[in-house]
N, C-alpha and C positions, 0 to 999 in steps of 0.2 A: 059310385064315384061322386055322385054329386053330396047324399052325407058325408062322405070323407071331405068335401070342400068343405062345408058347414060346420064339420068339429074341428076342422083347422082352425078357420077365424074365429070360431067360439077361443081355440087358446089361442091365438096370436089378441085377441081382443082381451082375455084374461091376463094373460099375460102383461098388454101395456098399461092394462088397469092396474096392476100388481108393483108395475115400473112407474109408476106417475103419484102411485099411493105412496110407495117409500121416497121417492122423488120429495113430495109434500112433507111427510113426516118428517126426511130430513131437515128440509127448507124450516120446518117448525122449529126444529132441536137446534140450528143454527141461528134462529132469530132469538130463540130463549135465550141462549149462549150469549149470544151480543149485548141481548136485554142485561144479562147480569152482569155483563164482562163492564156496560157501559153502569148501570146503578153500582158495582163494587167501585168502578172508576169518581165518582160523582161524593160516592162515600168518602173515600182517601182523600179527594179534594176537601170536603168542607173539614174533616178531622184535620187536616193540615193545617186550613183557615182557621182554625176554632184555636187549635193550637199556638198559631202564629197570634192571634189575638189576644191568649191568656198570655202569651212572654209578654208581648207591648202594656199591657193593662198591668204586668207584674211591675216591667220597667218604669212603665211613667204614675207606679201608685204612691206619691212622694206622701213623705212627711214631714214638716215645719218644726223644727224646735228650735228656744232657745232655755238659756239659762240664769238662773237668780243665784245672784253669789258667786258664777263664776265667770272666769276672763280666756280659758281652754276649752270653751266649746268647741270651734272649731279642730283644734286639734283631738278630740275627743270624737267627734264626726269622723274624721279623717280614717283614724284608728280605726273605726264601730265600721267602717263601711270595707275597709281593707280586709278586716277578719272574717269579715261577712261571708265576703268572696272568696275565702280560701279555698283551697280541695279537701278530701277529708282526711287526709295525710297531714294535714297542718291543725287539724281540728285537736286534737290534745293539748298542742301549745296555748291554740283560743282558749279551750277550758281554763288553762291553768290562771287565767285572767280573772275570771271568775271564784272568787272564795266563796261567796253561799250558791250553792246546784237547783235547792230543794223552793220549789215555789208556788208557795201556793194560791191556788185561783177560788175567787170567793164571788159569788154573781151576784147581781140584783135583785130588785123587789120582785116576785113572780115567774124568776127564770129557774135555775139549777145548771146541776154541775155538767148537764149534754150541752148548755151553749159555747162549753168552753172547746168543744170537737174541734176546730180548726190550730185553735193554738198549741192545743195537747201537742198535737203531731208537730207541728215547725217545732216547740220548745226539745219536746224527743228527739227530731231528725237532729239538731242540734246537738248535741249529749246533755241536755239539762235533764232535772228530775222534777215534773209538773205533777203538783196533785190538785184537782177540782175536788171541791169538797159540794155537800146540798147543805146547807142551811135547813135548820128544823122546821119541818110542813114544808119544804121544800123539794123539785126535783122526787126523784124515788123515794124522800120521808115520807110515812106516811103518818106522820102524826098530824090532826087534823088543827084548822090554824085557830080556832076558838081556844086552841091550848096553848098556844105561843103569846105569851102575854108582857113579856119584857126582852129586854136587846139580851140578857145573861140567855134567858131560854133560845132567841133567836140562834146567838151565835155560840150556845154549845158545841156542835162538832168542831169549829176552829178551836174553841177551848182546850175541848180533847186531844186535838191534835198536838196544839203548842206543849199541852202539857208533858203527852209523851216523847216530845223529844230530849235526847241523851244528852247530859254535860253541858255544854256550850256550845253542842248545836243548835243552828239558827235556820231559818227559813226567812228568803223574800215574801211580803205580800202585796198581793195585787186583787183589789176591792174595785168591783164594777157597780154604778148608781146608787142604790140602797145599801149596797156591801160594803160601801165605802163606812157605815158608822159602825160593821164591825172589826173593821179593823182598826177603827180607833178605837172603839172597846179593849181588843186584843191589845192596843200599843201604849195604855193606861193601865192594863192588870200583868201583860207578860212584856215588858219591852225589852229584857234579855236576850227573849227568845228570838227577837225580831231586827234583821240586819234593815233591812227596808222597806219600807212601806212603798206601793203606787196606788193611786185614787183616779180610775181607770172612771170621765166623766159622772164620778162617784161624789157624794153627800162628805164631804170633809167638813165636817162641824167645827165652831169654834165652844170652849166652853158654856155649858149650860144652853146647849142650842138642842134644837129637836131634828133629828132629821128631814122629819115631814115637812119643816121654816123652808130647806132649801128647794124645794118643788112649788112655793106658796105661787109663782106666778104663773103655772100653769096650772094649777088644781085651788089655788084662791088659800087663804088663811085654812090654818087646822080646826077652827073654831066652824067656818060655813062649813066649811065639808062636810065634817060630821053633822052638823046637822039637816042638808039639805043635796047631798051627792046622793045619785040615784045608784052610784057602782058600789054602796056599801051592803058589806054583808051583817046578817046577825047570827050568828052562832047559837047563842043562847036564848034565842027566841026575841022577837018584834020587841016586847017590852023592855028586852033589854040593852043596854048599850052596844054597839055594833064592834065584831072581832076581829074583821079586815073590809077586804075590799078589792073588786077586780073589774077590771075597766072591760068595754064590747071588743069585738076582732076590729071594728071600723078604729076605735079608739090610739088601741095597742098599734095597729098601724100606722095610723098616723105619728102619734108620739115615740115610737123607738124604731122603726123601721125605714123610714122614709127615702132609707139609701141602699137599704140590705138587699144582696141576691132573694128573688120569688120559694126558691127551696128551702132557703134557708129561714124565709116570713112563716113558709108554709111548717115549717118542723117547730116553729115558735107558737105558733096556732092551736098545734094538738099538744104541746106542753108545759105552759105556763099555767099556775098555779093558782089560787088568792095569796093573799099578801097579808099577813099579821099585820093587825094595825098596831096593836100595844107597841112594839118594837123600833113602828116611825113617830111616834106618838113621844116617845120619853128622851127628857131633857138627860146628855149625856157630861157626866162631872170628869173633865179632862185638865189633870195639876200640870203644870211646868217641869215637876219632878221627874214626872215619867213619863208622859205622852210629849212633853215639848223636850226631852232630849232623842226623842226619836226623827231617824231620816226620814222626811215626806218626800214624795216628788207626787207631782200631776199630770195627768196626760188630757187636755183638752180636745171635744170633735166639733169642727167647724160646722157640719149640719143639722147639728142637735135643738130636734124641736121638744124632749123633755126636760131638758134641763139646757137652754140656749148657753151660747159663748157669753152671753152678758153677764148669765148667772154664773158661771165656771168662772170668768175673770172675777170674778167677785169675792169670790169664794178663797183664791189666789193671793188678794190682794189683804181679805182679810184675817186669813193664816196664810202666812206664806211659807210655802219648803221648802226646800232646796234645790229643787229643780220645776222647771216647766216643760212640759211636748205639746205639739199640736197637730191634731189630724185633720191633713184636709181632706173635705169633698164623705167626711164621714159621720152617719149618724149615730145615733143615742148605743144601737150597735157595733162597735168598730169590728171586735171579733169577726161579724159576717159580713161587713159592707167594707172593710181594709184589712184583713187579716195580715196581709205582710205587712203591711207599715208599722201595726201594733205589734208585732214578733220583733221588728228592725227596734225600734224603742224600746222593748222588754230588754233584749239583749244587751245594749247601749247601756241603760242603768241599772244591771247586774254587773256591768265589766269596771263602773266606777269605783275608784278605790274608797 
């Protein structure tokens, strides 16, 4: 009898072990539950936040323009901001506003044709037809920059490009810093081929200027440089004349980023290039005949520490085009630091008649 009490409380004691364990483990599996239920909660909150802050940052990313030569800006505003907003039900009409589609994007000294990522996509969601090209030693060229020795060698693939197009097809372009002397190259050999030019805080030369003149006040005269910059390269060995040139991360930072999203610093870090110098180096011969019957317009950024607003108003003042834009609160990159604002302007002077 009395073992029979003993193996009783052995399982009534097994038992409430058995009741108190799954007891616990549930208690476990409902506080993980919670745990997630509250972090998936905590999630959807800041995605919402994050969301609600990229609309407001889209809303208030303005952009300043006026106009040289004309008295319809505002009504041209007007228009560019209506069609903006359309739905894509009305997006065929916007095209039709549009006569040249094809546009092509041309970068700076030491970038290629990934920095233009942001705008590809606005220009596409739009229906336009964006092509980034890489400049020679440039981007995924790999031809090495000791070989790029004049602006014809730099801006061969534009060449190419303009060449093969059909009839009286035309292409927009749009020249960001260094890029901007080839597309005054292009708008001196092919100006047929060219409905309009934009000089995207870009090198717009005036005759017999060097591109390298327009940077003198942050990188000093062409003549110190070369002899005493420590970011020159030699290609052809120490003894010989030096064949580009590339600035530290600390540098590059400073002078073209100073506004750009961290992702977008960081994707410029691992892929900019050296810079030909031959290219900034030569005096460009631009007649009246064909490069001054060509459309200029300019797009100025308010935060540019490679080429300050003093130097771009300058530049304006002394070729002037047919239009002006201004980007605030944007650096030497507008692409990554105002992406919409510089799509809102892109489209605005494809839609001019």
């Amino acid at each position: 009898m009395g073992n029979k009490l003993i193996c009783m409380a052995k399982r009534n004691s097994i038992r409430e072990n058995n009741v108190g364990s799954r007891s616990k483990r549930n208690g476990e599996k409902s506080s993980k539950r919670r745990s997630l239920m509250e972090e998936e909660l905590l999630h959807r909150q800041a995605l919402s936040m994050a969301i609600q802050q990229h609309q407001l940052s889209q809303r208030f990313e303005g952009s300043m323009s006026r106009r040289i030569g004309s008295t319809s800006s505002r009504r041209r505003n007007n228009n560019f901001s209506d069609s903006f907003s359309t739905s894509t039900k009305q997006l065929p009409e916007f095209l039709e506003n549009i006569k040249t589609k094809k546009i092509v994007l041309i970068h700076g000294e030491g970038f290629g044709a990934w920095c233009w990522y942001k705008t590809i996509a606005l220009l596409e969601e739009t229906g336009l037809n964006p092509v980034a090209l890489d400049l020679t030693g440039s981007g995924i060229d790999l031809t090495d920059t000791k070989d790029v020795t004049s602006l014809a060698d730099y801006s061969k693939p534009l060449v190419d490009y303009l060449e093969n197009l059909q009839g009286d097809e035309q292409a927009i372009l749009v020249g960001h810093s260094g890029g901007g002397a080839c597309i005054s190259y292009a708008l001196e050999h092919f100006p047929e081929k060219v409905s309009k030019a934009v000089f995207l805080c870009a090198t717009m030369v005036s005759n017999e200027q060097r591109p390298f003149d327009v940077f003198a006040e942050q990188l000093g005269s062409a003549e110190l440089f070369m002899q005493e910059s420590k970011f020159l390269i030699h290609g052809n060995g120490k003894d010989k004349p030096p064949t580009g040139f590339m600035f530290e991360k600390q540098q590059m930072h400073g002078l073209y980023f100073n506004q750009s999203p961290t992702k977008d610093v960081a994707l410029a870090m691992v892929s900019m290039r050296p810079i030909p110098l031959g290219p900034m180096m030569e005096k460009l011969s631009l007649t009246p005949e064909k490069y001054g019957t060509s459309r200029r317009f300019y797009i100025q950024t308010l935060e540019d520490h490679a080429l300050s607003p003093d130097v771009q108003e300058k530049l304006v003042r002394e070729n002037p085009p047919e239009g002006v834009f201004k980007i605030k609160g944007s650096d030497h990159c507008p692409f990554f630091a105002k992406p919409q604002s510089l799509h809102k302007i892109l489209l605005e002077i494809a839609q001019i008649p």
